[in-house]
Wavefront OBJ file of the C-alpha trace (Angstrom):
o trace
v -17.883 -10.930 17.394
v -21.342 -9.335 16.297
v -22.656 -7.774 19.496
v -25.728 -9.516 20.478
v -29.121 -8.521 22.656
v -28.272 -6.001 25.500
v -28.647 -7.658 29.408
v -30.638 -6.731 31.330
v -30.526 -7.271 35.016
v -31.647 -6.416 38.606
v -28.446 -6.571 41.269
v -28.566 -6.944 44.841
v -25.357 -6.434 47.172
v -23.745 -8.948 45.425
v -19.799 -9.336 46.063
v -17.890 -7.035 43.752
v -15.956 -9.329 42.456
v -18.946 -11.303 41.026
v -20.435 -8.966 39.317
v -16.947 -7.995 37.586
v -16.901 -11.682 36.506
v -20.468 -11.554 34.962
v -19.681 -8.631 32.998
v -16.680 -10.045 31.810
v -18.137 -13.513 30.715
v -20.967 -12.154 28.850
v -18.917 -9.130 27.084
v -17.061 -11.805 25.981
v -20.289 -13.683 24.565
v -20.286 -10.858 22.686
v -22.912 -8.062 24.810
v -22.231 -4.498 24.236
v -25.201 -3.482 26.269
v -25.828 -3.648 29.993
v -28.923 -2.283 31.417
v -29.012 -2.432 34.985
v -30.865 -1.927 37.815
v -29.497 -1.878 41.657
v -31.747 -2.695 44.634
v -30.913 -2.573 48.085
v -32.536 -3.576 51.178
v -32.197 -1.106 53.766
v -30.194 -3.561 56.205
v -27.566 -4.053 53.398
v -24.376 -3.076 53.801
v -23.387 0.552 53.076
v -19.934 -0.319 51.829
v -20.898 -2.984 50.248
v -23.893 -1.242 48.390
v -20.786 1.497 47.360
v -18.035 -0.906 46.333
v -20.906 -3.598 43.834
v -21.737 0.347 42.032
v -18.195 1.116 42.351
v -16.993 -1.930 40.447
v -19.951 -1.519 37.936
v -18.634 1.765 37.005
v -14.856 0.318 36.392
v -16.489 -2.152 34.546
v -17.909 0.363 31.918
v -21.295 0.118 32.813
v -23.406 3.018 34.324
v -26.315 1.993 36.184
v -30.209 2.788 34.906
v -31.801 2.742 38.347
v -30.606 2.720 42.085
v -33.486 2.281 44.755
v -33.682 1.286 48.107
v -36.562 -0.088 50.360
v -38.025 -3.706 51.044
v -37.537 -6.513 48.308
v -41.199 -7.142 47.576
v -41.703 -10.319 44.842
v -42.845 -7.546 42.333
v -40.027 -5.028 42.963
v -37.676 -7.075 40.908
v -40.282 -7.294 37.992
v -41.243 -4.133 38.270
v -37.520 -2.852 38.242
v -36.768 -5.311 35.113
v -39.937 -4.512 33.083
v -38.864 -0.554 33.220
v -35.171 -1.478 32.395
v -36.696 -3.218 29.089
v -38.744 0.056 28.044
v -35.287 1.550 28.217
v -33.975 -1.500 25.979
v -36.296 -0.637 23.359
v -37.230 -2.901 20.635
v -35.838 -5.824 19.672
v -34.556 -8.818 22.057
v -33.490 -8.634 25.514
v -31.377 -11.194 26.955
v -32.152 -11.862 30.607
v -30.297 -13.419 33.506
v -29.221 -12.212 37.248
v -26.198 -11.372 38.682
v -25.558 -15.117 39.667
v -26.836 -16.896 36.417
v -24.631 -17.547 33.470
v -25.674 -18.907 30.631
v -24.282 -21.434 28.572
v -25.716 -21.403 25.040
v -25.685 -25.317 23.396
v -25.450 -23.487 19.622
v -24.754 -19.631 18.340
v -26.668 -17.465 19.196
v -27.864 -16.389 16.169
v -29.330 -19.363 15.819
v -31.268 -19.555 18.440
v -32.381 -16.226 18.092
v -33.339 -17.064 14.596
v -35.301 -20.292 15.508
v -37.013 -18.361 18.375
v -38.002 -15.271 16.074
v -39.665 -18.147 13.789
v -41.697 -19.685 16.768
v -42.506 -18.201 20.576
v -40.675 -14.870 20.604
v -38.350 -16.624 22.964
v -35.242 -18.692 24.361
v -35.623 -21.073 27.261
v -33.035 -22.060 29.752
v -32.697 -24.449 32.686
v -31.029 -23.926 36.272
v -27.880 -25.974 36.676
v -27.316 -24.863 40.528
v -23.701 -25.142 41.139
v -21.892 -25.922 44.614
v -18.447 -26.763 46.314
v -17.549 -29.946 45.849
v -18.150 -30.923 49.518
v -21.311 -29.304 49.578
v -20.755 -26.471 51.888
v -21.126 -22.362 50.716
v -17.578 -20.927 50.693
v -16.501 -17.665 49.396
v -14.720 -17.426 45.956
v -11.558 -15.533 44.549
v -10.894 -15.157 40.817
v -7.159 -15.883 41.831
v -8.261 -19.252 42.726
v -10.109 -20.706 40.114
v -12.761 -18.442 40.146
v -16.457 -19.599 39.917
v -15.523 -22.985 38.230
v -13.023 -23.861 40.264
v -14.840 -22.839 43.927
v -18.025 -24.421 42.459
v -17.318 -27.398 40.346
v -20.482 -29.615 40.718
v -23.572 -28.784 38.852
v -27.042 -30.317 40.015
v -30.526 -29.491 40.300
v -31.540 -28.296 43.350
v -33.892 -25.676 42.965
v -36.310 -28.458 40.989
v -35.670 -31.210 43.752
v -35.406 -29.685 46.923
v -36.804 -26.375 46.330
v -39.314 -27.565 44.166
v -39.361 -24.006 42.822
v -39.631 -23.175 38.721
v -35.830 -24.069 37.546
v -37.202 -22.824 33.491
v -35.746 -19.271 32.540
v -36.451 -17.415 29.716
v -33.278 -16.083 28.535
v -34.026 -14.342 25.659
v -37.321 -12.755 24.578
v -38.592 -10.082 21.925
v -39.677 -6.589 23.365
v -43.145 -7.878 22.598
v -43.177 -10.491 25.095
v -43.957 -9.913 28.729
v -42.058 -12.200 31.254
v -43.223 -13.359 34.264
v -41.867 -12.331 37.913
v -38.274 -14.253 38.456
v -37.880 -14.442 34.716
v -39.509 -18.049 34.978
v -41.755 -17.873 32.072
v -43.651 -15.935 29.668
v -47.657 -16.811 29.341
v -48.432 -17.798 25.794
v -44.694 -17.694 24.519
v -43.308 -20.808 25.704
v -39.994 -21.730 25.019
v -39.747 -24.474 22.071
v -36.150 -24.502 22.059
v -34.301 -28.092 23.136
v -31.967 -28.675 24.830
v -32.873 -25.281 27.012
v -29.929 -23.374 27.626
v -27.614 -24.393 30.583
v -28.167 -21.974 33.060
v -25.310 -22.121 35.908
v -26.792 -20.730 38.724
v -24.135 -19.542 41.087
v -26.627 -18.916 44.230
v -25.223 -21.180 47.021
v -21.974 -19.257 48.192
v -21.118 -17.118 51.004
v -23.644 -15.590 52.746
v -26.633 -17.200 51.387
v -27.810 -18.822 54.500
v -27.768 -15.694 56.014
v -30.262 -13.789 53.110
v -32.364 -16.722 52.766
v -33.182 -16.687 56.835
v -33.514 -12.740 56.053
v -35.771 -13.373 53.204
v -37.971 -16.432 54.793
v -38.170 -13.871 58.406
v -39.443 -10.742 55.972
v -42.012 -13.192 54.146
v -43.420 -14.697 57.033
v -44.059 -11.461 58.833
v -44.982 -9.690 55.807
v -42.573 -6.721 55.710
v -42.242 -8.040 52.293
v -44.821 -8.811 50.080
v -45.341 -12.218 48.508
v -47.871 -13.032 45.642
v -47.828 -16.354 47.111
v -46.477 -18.723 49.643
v -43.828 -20.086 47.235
v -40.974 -17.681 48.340
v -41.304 -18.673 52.148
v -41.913 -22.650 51.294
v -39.269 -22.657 49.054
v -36.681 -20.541 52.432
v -37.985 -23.185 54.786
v -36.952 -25.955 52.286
v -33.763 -24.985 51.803
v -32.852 -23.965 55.753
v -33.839 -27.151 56.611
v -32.234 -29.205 54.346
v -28.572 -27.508 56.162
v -30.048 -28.236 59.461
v -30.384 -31.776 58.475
v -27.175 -31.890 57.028
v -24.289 -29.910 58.902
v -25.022 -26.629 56.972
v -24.078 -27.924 54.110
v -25.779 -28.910 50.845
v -26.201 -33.091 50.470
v -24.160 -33.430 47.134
v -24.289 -37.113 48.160
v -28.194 -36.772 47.096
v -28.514 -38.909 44.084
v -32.169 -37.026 43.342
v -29.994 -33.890 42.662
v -27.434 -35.579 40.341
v -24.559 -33.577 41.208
v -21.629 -33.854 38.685
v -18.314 -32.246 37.608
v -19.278 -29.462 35.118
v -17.916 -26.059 33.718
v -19.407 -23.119 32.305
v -17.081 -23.400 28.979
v -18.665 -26.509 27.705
v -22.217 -28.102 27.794
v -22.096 -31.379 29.644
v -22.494 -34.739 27.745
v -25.580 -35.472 29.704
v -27.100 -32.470 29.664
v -29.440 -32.709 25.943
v -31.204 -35.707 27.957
v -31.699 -34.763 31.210
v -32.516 -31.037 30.657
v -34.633 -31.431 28.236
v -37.221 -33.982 29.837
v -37.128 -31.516 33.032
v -38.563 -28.571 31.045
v -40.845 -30.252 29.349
v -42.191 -32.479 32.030
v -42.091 -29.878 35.176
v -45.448 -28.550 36.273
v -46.051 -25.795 39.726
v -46.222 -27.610 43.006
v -49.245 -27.679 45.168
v -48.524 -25.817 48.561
v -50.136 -28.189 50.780
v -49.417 -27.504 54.969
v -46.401 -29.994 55.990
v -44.824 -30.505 59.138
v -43.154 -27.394 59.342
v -45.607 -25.293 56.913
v -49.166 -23.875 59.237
v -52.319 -24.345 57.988
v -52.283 -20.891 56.039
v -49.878 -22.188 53.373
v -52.217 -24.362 51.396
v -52.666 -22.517 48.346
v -52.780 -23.157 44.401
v -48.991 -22.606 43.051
v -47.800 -19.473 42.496
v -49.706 -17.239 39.600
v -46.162 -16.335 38.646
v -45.283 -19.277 38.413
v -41.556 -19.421 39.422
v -39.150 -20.148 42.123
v -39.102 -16.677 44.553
v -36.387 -17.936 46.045
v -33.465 -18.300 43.185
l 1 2 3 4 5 6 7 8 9 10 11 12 13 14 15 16 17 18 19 20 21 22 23 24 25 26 27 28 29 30 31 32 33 34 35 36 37 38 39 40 41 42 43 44 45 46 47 48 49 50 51 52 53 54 55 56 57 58 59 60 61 62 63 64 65 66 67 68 69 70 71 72 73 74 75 76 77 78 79 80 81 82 83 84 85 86 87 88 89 90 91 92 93 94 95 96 97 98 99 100 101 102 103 104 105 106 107 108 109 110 111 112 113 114 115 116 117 118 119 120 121 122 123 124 125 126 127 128 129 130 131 132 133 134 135 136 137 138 139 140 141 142 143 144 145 146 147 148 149 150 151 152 153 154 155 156 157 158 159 160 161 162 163 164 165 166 167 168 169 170 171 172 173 174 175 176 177 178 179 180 181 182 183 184 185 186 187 188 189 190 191 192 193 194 195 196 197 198 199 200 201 202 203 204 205 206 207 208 209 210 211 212 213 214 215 216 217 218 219 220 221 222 223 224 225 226 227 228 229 230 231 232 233 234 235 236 237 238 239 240 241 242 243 244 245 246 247 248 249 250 251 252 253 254 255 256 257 258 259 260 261 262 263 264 265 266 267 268 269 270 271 272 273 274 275 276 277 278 279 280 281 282 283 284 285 286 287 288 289 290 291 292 293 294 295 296 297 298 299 300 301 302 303 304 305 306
């Protein structure tokens, strides 16, 4: 397989396990080249912040950067636009830890198409989640990802509201936004966008989003704008409402059996007139939002919270 455009990536405390997987699935997509970046919060775990760069080392790949301090919305940017430096020229594929992508034709083909137009490679967020909607662990004995997570939706467009667009892929010569949302002057023209699975809601993530909307609100970390805490709020109150679990009953999500091997059926149609019809939300106050929120959407223009 002809290696294509190294990754590059800023990781959390993610579960050891996962990140073993991601390496894995895009090696096998043919990546040679992993440039990553750790960040840690300084409430994370210390054995968990020692076994995620443990199992990145027995997975071949030698961290760029380690840092540790507050998750700001422009450390991950600024961590990601100094891992691309290091890239040099050429293309740089992007996705996180929990993202993988699922690419509709070659590679080289899109790469080819994109080098012709914008400079880059859109995708979409498929979020997936347990079939019963709650956020369970995961083993790779047991079906790994697919099997723990078999229903693929969109969440983060109809309950967060947040950006669900990725760029992908882009050329060294193309800046991308914060959150790897989008890339001022080089959108995507590629359709369908690439499936993104987005493998967020698991273990855990109650917990970091209630971290993340506490740090927001009281400003420990920074925000460019109110998107990151709207977008917590949204999402903690959707599991209050529903048991702590994750309404795959919603018919505005349009949850459905899917799998990261194969693009769905449905997913040319429905993808494509999301990307090309989504615009940034207004953050007007609601019920549970004070008067302070009502701003203009987000200059970045993405979803803080995936």
């Amino acid at each position: 397989m002809t290696a294509v455009a190294p990754l590059i990536a800023v990781i959390g405390p993610v579960e050891p396990a996962l990140l073993t997987a991601w390496v894995g699935y895009y090696r096998a997509h043919g990546v040679e080249r992993f440039l990553l970046a750790f960040h840690f919060t300084e409430h994370a775990c210390p054995e968990r912040r020692d076994a995620v760069q443990a199992a990145c080392r027995e997975a071949g790949v030698v961290p760029e950067v380690v840092s540790v301090g507050p998750w700001h919305e422009h450390t991950n940017t600024r961590l990601r636009d100094l891992l691309r430096v290091k890239a040099g020229e050429g293309w740089h594929m992007l996705a996180d830890s929990d993202e993988f992508h699922t690419f509709p034709v070659p590679l080289p083909e899109l790469i080819a198409e994109a080098e012709k137009t914008t400079g880059t490679v859109g995708g979409l967020m498929l979020d997936r989640v347990a079939a019963d909607g709650s956020l369970p662990g995961w083993s790779p004995q047991d079906g790994g990802l697919d099997g723990a997570y078999p229903l693929g939706g969109f969440l983060t467009h109809h309950l967060l509201r947040g950006d669900p667009r990725k760029i992908v892929l882009a050329h060294s010569t193309v800046p991308v936004a914060s959150g790897n949302h989008r890339a001022e002057g080089h959108r995507p023209v590629n359709r369908p966008p690439v499936v993104v699975h987005h493998f967020k809601w698991r273990t855990g993530v109650r917990e970091n989003v209630e971290q993340r909307a506490a740090h927001s609100a009281d400003g420990t970390w920074e925000d460019a704008s109110p998107a990151r805490l709207t977008e917590a709020r949204r999402f903690l109150d959707h599991l209050d409402q529903h048991g702590g679990r994750i309404n795959v009953q919603d018919e505005r999500f349009g949850f459905r059996p899917v799998s990261t091997r194969v693009v769905p059926h449905w997913w040319a149609h429905d993808a494509t007139q999301i990307v090309t019809t989504w615009r940034p939300p207004a953050y007007n106050a609601g019920p549970n939002e004070p008067a302070s929120m009502i701003s203009s959407p987000s200059p970045t223009g993405g979803s803080n919270l995936a």
